[in-house]
C-alpha positions in Angstrom: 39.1 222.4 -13.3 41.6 223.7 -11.6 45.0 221.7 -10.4 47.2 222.0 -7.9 50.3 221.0 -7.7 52.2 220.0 -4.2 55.3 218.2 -2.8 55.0 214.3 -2.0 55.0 213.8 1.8 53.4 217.4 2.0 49.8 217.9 3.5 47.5 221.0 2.6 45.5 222.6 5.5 41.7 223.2 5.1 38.9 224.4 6.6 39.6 222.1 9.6 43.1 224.0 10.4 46.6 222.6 9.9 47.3 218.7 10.0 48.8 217.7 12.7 50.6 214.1 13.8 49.9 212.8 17.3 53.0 212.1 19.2 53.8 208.6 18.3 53.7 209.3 14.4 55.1 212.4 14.8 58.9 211.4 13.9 57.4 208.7 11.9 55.8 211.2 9.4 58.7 213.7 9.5 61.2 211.1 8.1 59.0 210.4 5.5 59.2 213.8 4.5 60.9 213.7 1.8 59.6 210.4 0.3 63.3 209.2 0.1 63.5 207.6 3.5 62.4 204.3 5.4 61.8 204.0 9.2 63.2 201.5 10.7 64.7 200.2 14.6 67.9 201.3 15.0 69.4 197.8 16.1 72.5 199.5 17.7 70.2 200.7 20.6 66.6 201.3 21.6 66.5 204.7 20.7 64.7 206.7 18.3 64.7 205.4 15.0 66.7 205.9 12.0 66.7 207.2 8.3 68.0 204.7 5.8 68.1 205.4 2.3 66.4 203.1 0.6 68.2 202.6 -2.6 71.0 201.6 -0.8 71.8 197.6 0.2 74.0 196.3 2.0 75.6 192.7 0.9 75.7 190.6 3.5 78.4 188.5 1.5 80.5 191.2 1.1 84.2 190.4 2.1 85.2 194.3 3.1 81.8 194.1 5.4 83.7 191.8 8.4 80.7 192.8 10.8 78.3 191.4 7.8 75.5 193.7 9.5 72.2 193.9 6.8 70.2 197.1 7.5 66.8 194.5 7.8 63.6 196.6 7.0 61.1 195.4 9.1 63.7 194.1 11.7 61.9 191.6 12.7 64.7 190.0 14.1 64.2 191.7 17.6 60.8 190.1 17.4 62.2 186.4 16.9 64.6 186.9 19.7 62.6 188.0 21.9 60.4 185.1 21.4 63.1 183.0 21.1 64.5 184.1 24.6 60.0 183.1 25.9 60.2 180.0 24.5 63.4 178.9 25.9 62.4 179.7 29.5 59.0 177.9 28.9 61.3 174.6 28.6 63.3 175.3 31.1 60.8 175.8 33.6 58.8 172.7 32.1 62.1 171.1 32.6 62.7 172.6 36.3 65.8 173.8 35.2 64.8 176.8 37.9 68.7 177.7 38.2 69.4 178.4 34.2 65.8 179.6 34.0 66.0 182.6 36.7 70.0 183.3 35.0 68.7 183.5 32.0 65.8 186.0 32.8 68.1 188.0 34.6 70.5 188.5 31.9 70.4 192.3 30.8 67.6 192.7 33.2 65.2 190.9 31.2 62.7 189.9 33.7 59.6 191.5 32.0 60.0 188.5 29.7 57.6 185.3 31.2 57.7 181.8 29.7 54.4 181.2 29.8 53.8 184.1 26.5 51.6 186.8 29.1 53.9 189.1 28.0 52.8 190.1 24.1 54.4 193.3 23.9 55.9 193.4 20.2 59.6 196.1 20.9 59.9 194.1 24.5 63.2 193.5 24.0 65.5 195.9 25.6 69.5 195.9 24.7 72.3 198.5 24.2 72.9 197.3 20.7 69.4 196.0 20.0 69.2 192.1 19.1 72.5 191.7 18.1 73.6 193.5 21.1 72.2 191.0 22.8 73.7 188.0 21.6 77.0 189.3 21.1 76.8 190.2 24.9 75.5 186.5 25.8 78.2 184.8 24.0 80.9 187.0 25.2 79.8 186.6 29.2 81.9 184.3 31.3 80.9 180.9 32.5 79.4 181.0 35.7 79.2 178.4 38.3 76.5 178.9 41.0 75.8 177.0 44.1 72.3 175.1 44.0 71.1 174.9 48.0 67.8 172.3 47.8 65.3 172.7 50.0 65.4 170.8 53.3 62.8 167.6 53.6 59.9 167.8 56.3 59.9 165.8 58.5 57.7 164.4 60.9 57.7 164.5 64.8 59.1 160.9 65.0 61.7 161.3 61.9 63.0 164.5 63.9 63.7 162.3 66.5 66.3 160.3 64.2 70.0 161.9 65.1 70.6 160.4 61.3 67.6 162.3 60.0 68.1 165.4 62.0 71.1 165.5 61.3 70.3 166.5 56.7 67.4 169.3 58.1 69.8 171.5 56.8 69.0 169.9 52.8 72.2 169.1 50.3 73.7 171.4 47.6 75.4 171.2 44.6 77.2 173.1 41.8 75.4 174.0 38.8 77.8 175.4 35.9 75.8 178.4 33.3 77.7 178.0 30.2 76.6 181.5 27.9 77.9 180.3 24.8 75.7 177.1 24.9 72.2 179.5 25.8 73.3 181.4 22.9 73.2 178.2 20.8 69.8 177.1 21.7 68.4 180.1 21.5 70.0 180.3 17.9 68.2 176.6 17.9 64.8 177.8 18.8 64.8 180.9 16.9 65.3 178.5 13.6 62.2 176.4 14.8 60.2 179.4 15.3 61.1 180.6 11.8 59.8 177.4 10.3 55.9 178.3 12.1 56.3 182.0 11.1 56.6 180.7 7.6 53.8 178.9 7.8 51.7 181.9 9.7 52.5 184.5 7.4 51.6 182.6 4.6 48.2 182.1 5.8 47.9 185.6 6.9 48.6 186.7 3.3 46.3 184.3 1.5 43.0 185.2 3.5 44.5 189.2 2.9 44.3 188.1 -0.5 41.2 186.6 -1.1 39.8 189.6 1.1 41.2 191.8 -1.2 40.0 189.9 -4.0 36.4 190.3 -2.8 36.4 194.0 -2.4 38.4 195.1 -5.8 36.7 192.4 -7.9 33.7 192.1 -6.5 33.3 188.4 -6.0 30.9 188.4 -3.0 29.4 189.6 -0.1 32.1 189.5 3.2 31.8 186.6 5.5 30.5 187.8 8.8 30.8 186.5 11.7 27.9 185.2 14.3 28.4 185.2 17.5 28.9 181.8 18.0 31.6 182.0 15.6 33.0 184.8 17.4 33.0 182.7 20.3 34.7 179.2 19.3 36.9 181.0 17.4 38.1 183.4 20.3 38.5 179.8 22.5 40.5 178.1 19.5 42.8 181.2 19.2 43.6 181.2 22.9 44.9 178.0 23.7 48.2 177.1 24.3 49.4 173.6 24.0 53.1 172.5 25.4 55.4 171.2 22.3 56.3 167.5 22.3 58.5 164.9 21.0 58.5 164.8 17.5 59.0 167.2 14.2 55.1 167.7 14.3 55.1 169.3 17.3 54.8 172.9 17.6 56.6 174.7 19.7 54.8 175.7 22.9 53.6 179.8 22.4 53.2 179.3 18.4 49.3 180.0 18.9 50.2 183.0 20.9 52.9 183.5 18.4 50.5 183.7 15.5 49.0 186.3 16.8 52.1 188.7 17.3 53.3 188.1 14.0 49.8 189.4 12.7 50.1 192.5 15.1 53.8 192.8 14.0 52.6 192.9 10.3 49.2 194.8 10.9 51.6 197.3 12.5 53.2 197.9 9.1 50.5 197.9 7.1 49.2 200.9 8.6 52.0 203.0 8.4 52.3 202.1 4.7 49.1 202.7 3.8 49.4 206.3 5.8 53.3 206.7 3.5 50.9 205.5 0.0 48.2 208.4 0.7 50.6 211.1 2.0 52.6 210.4 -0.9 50.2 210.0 -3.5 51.2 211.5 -7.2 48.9 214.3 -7.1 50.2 216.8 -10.5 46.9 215.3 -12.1 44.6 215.4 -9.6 41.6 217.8 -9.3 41.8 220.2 -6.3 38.5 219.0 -5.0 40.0 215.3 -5.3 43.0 216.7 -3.5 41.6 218.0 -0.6 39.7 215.0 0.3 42.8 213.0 -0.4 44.6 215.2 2.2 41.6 215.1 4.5 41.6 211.1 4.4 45.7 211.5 4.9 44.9 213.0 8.2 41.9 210.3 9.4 44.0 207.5 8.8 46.8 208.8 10.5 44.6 209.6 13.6 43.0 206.2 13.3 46.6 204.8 13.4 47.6 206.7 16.3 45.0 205.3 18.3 45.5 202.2 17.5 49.2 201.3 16.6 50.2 201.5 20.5 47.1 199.0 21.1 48.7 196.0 18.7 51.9 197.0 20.1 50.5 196.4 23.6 48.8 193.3 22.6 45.1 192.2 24.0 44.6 191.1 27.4 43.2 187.6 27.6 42.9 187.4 30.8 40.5 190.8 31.3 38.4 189.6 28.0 37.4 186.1 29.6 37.0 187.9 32.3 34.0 190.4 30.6 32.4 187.5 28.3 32.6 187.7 24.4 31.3 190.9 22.7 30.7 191.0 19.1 32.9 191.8 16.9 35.0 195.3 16.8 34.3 195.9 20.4 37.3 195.0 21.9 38.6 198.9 22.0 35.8 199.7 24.8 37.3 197.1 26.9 41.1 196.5 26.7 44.5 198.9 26.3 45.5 196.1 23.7 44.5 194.6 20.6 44.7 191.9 18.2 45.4 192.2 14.5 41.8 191.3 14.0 40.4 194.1 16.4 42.0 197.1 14.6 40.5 195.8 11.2 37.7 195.5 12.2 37.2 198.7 14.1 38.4 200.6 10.5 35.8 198.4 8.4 32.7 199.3 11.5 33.6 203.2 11.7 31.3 205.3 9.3 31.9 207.0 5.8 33.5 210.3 6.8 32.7 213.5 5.4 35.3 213.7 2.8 33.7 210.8 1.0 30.2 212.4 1.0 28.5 212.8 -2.6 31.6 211.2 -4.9 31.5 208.0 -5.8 35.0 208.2 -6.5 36.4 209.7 -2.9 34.3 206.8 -1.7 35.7 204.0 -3.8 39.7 205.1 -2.5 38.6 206.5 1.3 35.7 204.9 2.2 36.2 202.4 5.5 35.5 199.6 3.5 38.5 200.5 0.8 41.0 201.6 3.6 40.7 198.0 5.2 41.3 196.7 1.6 44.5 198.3 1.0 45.5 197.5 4.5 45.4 193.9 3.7 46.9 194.4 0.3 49.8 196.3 2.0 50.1 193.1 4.3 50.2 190.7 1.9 53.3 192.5 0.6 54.7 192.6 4.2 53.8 189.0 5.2 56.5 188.0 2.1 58.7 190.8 3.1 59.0 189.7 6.8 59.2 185.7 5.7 62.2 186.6 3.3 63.7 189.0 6.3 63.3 186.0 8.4 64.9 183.5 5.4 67.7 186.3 5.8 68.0 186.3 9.1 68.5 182.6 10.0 70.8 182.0 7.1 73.1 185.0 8.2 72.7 185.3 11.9 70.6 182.6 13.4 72.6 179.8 12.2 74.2 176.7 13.7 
């Protein structure tokens, strides 16, 4: 048979035409070129991201590195701030602290951010300088003292008629002082909290990958499926959000909503390194016929992943799915812009065998649906323990007291 021989990152063209990326993979691919390379944020802005090389580490211990930056490669740091920054103005308007809550949602012109978590969006932090840009710019800012002007009372016909009453229609104020360095702390404070539940989530997250995994390499069983009533109480129990209390077992008040971006956050990643493991896939041995429908499944994932990375980094609407009932399972892409973790697996495992699997039983055991959502989750069980040691990282070396 005959072989063929090509560069990793490289994609053949076939009877289809050339491969092309859609725009928002575009840079993503190109990078990846040369199979040396990692994407990642660059955390000194928001800008386009950057090539790192990945052999090279940076010590965050080291004594000639005084700015003890990490290059962090899922940089999921932005993520925790951001959430950090929610969760924060969730107490503060439970606490009616309306004064240090509208200062800090104005800072950096932040007001996109809510504090009740309707806002799911996973890059919605915007800095010059990225995260740390942010909280180096919080703690340098100057103390602030603001005048507080309460509302007058109402009063009546007959209390307007009191000189004594009349007399405070005009309401009291006071003097409120925003201290920056002491938001930055909490913040610092809630991001460790938050790291704790993350933990917890991404641990789960990998051991139901896992045994999912399990099931379709070993063959242990037939996949659960869900009814629709299980569809149903399980879309309720996802969606509820319950305020944190007193007391270490408390969870803090968006972790539900939480749970759910850090699966988007990971599903995210997964994706693009399943796209990186076929695109790059050690092909001196392979037969061309095996080639071409490796290429050919290259460029289906990739559109599949252009369609629906921007939908997890979006996030689903609630609000418009309660609003159109519960639909089976996989459906959600005819109804929302958004999506949940859940939605864009299930949408790979529903779509049909594609032509490039048709009469081998070997194309079909790598590229079939089925196996794509398979290495998917095997790729984010490896990222669910990559972003939990990130995060380890990150709150020993920049989120600390």
């Amino acid at each position: 048979s005959r072989r063929r021989r090509r560069h990793a990152g490289s994609l053949p063209s076939d009877a289809h035409g050339p491969i092309t990326a859609a725009p928002s993979f575009e840079e993503y691919m190109k990078q990846r070129a040369a199979g040396t390379t990692l994407q990642t944020e660059d955390e000194s802005s928001d800008g386009p991201a950057v090539n790192v090389n990945v052999n090279v580490h940076v010590n965050v211990n080291d004594a000639n590195n005084p700015s003890r930056r990490h290059v962090y490669r899922h940089n999921i740091g932005r993520l925790l701030l951001q959430r950090s920054i929610q969760t924060q103005l969730y107490y503060l308007a439970d606490l009616r602290d309306e004064p240090t809550y509208k200062w800090l949602r104005g800072f950096l012109d932040q007001n996109h951010l809510d504090d009740r978590g309707s806002f799911n969006e996973l890059d919605g932090l915007h800095a010059e300088g990225g995260w740390r840009g942010y909280l180096s710019q919080l703690e340098q800012a100057p103390t602030e003292t603001i005048t507080v002007q309460l509302a007058p009372p109402r009063l009546s016909a007959q209390q307007k008629r009191n000189p004594y009453l009349a007399a405070q229609v005009s309401g009291r104020s006071y003097e409120e002082t925003i201290d920056p360095a002491q938001i930055s702390r909490t913040l610092r404070t809630v991001a460790r909290s938050l790291e704790r539940e993350w933990a917890e989530d991404l641990a789960e997250l990998a051991a139901d990958d896992r045994d999912r995994a399990t099931v379709h390499y070993e063959g242990e069983g037939v996949p659960y499926l869900q009814t629709a009533q299980d569809a149903a109480r399980e879309y309720w129990l996802k969606r509820q959000v319950v305020a944190g209390g007193e007391g270490d077992d408390q969870g803090t008040p968006l972790h539900d909503l939480n749970r759910r971006l850090v699966a988007r956050f990971c599903t995210r990643a997964a994706f693009r390194r399943v796209v990186d493991e076929i695109v790059n896939t050690d092909n001196t041995e392979m037969e061309m016929k095996m080639f071409e429908r490796s290429a050919s499944a290259g460029r289906w994932l990739l559109g599949f992943s252009n369609a629906w990375v921007p939908r997890l980094e979006k996030g689903a609407d609630d609000a418009a799915r309660r609003s159109m009932g519960t639909p089976p399972p996989g459906q959600w892409q005819r109804l929302c812009a958004g999506a949940d973790a859940d939605d864009a697996t299930e949408a790979l495992w529903q779509e049909l065998p594609q032509r490039f699997t048709d009469d081998n039983a070997e194309a079909m055991r790598l590229y079939s649906p089925e196996a794509l959502v398979a290495r998917v989750r095997k790729a984010r069980v490896d990222i669910c323990n990559e972003a939990a040691e990130e995060l380890r990282e990150l709150v020993s070396n920049e989120f600390c007291a």
